[in-house]
Backbone as CSV, one residue per row, in Angstrom:
resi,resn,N_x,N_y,N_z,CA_x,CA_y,CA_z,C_x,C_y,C_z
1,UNK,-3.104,5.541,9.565,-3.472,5.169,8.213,-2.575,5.889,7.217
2,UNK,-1.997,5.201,6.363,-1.537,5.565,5.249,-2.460,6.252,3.908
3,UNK,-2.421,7.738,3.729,-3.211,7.999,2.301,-2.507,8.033,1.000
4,UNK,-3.023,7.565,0.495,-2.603,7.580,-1.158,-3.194,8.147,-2.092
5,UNK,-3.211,8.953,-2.710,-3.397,9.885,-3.718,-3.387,9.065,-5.113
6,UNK,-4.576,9.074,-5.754,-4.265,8.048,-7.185,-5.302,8.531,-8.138
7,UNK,-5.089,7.566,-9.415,-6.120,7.733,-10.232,-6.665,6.424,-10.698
8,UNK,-7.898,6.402,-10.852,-8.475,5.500,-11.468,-8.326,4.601,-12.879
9,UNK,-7.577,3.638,-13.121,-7.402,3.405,-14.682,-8.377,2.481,-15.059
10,UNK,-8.252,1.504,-13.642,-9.707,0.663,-14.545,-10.061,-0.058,-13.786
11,UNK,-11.454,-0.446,-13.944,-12.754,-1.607,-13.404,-12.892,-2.729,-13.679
12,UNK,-12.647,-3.926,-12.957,-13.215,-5.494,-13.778,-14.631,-5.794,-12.475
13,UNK,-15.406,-5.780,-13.366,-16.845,-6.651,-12.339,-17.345,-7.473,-12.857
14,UNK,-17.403,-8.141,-12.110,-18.595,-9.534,-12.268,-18.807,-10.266,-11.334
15,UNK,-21.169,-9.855,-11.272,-21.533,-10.773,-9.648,-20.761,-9.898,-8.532
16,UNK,-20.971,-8.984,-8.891,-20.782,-7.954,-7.583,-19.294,-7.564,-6.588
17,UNK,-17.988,-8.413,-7.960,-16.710,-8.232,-7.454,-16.359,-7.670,-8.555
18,UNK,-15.275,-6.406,-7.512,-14.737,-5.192,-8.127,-13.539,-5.388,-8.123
19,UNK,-12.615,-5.481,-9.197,-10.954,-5.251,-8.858,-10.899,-3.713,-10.116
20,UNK,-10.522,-3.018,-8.911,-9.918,-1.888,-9.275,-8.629,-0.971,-9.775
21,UNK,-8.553,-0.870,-10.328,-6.592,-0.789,-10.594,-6.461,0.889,-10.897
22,UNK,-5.194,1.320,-9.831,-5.310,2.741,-9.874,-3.421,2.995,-10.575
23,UNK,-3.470,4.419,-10.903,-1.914,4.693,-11.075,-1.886,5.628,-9.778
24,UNK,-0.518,4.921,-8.859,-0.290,6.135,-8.157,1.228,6.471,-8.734
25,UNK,1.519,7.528,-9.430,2.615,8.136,-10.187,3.461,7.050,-10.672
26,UNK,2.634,6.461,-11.671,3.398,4.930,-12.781,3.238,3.959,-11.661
27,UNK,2.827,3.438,-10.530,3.037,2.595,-10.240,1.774,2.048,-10.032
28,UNK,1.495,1.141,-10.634,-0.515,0.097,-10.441,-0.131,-0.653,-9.087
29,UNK,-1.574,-0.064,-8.948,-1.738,-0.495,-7.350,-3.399,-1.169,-7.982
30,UNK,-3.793,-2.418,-7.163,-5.276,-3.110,-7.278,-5.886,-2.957,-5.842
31,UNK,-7.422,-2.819,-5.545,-8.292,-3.207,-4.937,-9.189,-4.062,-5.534
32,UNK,-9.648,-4.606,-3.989,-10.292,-5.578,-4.448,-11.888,-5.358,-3.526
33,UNK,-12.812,-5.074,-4.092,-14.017,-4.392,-3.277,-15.554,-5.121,-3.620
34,UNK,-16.303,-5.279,-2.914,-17.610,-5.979,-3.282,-18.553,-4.707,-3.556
35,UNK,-18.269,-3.655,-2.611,-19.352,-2.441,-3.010,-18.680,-1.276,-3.605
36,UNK,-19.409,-0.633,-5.069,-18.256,0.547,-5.403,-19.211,1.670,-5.467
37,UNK,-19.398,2.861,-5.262,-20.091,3.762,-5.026,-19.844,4.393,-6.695
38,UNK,-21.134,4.800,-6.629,-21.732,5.333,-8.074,-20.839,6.318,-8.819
39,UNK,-20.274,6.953,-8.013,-18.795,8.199,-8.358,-17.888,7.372,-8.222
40,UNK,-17.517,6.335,-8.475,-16.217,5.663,-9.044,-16.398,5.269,-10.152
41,UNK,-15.359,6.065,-11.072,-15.350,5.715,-12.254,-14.081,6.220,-12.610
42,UNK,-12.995,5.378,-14.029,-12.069,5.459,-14.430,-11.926,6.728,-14.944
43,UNK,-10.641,7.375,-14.651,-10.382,8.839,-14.910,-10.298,9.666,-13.282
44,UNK,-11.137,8.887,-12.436,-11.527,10.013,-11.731,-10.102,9.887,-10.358
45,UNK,-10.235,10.785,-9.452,-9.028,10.784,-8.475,-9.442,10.479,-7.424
46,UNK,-8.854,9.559,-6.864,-9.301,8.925,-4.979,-8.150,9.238,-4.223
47,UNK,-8.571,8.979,-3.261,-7.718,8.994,-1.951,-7.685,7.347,-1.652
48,UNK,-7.049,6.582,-1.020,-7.169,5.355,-1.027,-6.261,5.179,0.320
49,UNK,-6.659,4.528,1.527,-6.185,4.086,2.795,-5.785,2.742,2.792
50,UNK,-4.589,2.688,3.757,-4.305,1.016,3.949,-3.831,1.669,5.759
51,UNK,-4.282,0.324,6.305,-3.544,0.310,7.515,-2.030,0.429,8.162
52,UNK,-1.799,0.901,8.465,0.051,0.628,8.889,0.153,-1.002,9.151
53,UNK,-0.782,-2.113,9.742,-0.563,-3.218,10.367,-0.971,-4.303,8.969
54,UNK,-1.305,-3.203,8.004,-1.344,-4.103,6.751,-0.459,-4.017,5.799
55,UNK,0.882,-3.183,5.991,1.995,-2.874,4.904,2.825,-4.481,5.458
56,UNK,3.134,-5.174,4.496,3.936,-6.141,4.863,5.127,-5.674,4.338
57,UNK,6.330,-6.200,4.928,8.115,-5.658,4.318,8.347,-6.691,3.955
58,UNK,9.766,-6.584,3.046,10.134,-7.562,2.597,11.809,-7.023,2.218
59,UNK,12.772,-7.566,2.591,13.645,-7.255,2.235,14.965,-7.875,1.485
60,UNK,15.324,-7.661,0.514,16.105,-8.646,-0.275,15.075,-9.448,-1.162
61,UNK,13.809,-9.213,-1.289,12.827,-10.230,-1.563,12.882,-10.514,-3.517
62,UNK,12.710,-12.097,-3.111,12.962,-12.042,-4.836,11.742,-13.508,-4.617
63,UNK,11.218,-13.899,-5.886,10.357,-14.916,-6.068,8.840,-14.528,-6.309
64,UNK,7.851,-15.505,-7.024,7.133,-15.097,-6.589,5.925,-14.899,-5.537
65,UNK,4.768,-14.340,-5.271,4.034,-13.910,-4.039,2.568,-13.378,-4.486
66,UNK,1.305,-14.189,-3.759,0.037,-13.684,-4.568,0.066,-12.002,-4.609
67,UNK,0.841,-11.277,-3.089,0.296,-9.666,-3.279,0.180,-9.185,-4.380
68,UNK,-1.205,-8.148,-4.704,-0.823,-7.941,-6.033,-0.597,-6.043,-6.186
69,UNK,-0.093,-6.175,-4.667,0.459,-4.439,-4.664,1.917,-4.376,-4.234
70,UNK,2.902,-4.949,-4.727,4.538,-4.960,-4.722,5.136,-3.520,-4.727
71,UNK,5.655,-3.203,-3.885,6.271,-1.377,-3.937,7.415,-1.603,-3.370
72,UNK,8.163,-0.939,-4.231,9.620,-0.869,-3.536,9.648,0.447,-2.801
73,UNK,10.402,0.228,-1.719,10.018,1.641,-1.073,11.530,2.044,-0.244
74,UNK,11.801,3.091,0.595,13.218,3.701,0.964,13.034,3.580,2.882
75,UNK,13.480,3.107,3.339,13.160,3.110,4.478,13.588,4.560,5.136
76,UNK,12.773,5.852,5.697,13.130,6.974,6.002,13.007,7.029,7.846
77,UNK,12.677,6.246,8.197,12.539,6.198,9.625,12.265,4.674,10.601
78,UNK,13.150,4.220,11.495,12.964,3.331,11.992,12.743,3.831,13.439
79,UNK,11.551,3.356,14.021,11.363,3.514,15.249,10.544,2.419,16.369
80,UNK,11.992,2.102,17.141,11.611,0.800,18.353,11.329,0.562,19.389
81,UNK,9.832,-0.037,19.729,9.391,0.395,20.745,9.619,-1.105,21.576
82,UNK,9.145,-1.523,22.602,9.489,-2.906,23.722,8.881,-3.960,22.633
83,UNK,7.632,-3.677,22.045,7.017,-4.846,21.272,7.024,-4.549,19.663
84,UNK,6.669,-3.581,19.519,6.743,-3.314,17.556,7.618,-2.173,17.569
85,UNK,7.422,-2.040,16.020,8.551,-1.090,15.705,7.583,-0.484,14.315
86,UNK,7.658,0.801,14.201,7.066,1.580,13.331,7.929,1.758,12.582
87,UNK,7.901,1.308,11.355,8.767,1.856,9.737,7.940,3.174,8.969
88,UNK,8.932,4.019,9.039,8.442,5.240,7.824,8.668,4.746,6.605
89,UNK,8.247,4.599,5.435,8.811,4.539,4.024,8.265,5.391,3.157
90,UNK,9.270,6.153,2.200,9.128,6.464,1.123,9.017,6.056,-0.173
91,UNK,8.035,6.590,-1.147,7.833,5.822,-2.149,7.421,7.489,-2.630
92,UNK,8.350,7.650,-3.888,7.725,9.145,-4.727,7.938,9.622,-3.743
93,UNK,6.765,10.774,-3.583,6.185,11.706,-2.305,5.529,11.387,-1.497
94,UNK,4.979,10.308,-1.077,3.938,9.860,-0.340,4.788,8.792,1.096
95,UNK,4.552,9.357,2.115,4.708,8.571,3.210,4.086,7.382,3.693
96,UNK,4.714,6.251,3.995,3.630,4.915,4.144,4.227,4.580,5.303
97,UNK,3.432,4.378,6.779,4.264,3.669,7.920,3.691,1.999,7.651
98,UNK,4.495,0.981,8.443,4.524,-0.549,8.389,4.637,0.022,9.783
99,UNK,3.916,-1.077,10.483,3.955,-1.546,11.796,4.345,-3.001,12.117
100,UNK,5.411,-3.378,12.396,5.785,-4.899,12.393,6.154,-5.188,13.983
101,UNK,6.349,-6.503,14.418,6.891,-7.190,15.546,8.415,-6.347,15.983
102,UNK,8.465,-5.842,17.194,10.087,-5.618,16.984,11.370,-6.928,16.974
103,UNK,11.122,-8.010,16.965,11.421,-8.988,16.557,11.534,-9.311,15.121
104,UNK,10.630,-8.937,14.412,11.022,-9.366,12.819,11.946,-7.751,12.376
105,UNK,11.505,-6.762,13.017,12.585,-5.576,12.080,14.048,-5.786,12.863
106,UNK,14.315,-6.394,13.614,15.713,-6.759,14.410,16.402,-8.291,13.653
107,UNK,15.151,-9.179,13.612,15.855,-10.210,12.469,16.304,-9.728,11.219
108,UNK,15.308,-8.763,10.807,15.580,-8.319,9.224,16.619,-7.083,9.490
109,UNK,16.722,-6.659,10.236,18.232,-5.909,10.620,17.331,-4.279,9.576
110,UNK,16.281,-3.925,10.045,16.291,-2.815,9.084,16.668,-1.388,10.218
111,UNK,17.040,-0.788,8.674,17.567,0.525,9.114,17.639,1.491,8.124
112,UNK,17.505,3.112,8.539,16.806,4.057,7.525,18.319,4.163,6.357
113,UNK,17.768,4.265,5.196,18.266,4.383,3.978,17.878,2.982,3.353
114,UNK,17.722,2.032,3.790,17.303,0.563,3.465,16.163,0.383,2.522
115,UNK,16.571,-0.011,1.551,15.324,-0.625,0.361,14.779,-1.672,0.226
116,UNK,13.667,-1.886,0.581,12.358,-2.673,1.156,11.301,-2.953,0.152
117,UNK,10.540,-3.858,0.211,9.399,-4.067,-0.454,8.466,-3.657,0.312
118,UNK,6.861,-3.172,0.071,6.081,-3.271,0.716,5.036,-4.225,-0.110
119,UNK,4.610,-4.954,0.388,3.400,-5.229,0.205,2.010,-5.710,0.425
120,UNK,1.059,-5.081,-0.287,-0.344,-4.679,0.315,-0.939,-5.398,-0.539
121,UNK,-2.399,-6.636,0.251,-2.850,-7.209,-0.420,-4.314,-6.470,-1.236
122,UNK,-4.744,-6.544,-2.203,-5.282,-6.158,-2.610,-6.589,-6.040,-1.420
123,UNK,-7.043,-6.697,-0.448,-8.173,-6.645,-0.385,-7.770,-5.411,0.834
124,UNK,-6.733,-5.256,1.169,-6.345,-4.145,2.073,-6.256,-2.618,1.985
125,UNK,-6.407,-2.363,0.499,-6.803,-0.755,0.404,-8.372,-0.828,0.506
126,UNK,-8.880,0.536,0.525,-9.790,0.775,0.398,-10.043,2.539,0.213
127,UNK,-11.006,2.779,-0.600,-10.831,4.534,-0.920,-11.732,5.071,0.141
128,UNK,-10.931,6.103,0.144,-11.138,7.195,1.399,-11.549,8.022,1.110
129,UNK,-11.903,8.557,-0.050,-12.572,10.059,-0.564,-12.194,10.244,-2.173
130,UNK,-13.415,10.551,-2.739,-13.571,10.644,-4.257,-12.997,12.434,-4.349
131,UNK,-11.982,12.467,-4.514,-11.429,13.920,-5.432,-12.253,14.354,-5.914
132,UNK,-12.543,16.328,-6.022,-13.121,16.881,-6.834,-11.897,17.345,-7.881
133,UNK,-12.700,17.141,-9.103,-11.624,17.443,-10.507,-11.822,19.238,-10.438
């Protein structure tokens, strides 16, 4: 699992759907959640998880795409195994692995120093622990 360190900027609800929108260091990231626990509230600091098998890549990518978590990120580690291949990426300070087909990171020819998109659909984060201030 990938953690992310963020802050809360803001809440849209209605009928029991939450889209959440956090800053992780200038960059808005959204969830998208049906249940939000009583200590979430704007201002405050989360931890926020995504799966490695939910970072999608994208490389060269231009157009547009519903994700509504677009990150450009540094590719710091490529590693290939018989069936997938684990991507390290950097973004800021925060480490994010992608787990893809080793077939699509061999089509897409990636390799470390390589600048990549990631992206995470909103309904794919989810917070992992409410920060004490």
């Amino acid at each position: 699992m990938s953690k992310i360190e963020v802050t809360i900027s803001e809440i849209k609800s209605i009928d029991g759907l939450n889209i959440v929108e956090f800053d992780f260091n200038g960059i808005s990231l959204k969830m998208m959640s049906l249940d939000l626990s009583s200590d979430i509230s704007v201002g405050k600091r989360v931890v926020l998880v995504v799966k490695p098998t939910h970072i999608v890549l994208a490389k060269e990518f231009f157009g547009n795409i519903s994700y509504s978590n677009q990150i450009s990120a540094k590719v710091i580690e490529c590693e290939n195994g018989k069936l997938l291949s684990s991507i390290k990426l950097l973004v800021k300070d925060t480490i994010f692995e992608s787990i893809i087909t080793l077939d699509s990171a061999l089509r897409m020819d990636i390799n470390v120093n390589d600048e990549v998109t990631m992206l995470i659909k909103a309904s794919e984060l989810s917070i992992f622990e409410v920060l004490d201030d």
